[in-house]
C-alpha positions in Angstrom: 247.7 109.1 -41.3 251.1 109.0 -39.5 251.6 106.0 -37.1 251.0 108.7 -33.8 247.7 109.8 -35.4 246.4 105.9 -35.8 247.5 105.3 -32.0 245.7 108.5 -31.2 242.6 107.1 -32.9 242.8 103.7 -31.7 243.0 104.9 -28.4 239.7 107.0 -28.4 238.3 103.6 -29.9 239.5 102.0 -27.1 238.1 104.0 -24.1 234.8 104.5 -26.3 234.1 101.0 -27.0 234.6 100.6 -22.9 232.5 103.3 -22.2 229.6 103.3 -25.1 228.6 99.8 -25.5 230.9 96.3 -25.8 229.6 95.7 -29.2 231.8 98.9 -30.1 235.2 96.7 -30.9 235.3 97.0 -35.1 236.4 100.3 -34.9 239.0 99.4 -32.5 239.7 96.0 -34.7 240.0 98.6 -37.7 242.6 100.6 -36.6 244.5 98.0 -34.9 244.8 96.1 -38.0 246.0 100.0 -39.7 248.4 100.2 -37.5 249.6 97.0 -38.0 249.7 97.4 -41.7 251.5 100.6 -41.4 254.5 99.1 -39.2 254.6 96.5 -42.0 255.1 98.7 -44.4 257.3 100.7 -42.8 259.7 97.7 -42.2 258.6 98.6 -37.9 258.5 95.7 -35.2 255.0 94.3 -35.3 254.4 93.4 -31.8 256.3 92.9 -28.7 256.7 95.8 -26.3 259.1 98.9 -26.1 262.5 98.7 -27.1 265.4 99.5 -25.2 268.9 100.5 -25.9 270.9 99.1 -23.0 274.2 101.3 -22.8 277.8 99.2 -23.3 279.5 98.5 -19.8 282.5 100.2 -19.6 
């Protein structure tokens, strides 16, 4: 899986876990620790928020 696809899924795990029952959380837990793994691997930030590219004043 691509790193959109396991925030795709992890998403739907989200709002399902909400919505189905609060015992639901392993499969959230799964792939948040997937896509954790991946951005690891991948050499990607592992937390933190968006980045931004602030522009040079001129």
């Amino acid at each position: 899986m691509d790193l959109n696809q396991l925030f795709y899924h992890h998403q739907l795990a989200l709002m399902s876990a909400g919505v189905v029952s609060p015992d639901n959380t392993s499969l959230v837990d799964h792939y948040a620790r997937k896509i954790r793994n991946y951005r690891r691997d991948s050499g990607l930030a592992i937390g933190g928020g968006w980045q931004t590219v602030r522009k040079a004043a001129r």
